[in-house]
C-alpha positions as CSV (number, residue, x, y, z in Angstrom):
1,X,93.6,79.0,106.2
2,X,90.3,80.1,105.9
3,X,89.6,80.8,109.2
4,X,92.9,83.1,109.4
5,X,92.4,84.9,106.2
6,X,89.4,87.6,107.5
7,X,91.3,88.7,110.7
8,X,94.2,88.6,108.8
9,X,92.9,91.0,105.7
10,X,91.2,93.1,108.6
11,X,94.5,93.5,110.0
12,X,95.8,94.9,106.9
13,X,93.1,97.0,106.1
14,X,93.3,98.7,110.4
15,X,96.9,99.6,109.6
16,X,97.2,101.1,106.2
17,X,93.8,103.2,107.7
18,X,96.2,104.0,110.7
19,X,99.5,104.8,108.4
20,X,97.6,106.7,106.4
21,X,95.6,109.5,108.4
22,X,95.3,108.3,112.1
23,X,98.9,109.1,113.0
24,X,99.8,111.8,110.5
25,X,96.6,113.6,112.3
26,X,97.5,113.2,115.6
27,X,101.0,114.8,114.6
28,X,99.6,117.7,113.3
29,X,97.2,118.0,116.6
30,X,100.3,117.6,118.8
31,X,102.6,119.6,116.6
32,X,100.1,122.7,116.8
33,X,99.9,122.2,120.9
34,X,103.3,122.4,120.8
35,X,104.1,125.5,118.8
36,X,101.0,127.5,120.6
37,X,102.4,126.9,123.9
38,X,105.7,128.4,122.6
39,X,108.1,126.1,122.8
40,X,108.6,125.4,119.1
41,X,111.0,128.0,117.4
């Protein structure tokens, strides 16, 4: 279990950092792409 436990709590750590500001600011970038090139309402 050892061996699985620091790839494992690596993991964990990658995906809340993802969760948490990776995507939400990649929908913000594509959101404001979207509304300059006029399509958003």
């Amino acid at each position: 279990m050892q061996r699985i436990a620091a790839p494992m709590v690596g993991g964990m750590i990658a995906a809340l950092l993802l969760s948490m500001f990776v995507i939400p600011a990649a929908y913000l970038l594509i959101r404001q792409k979207y509304l300059r090139s006029g399509l958003g309402a």
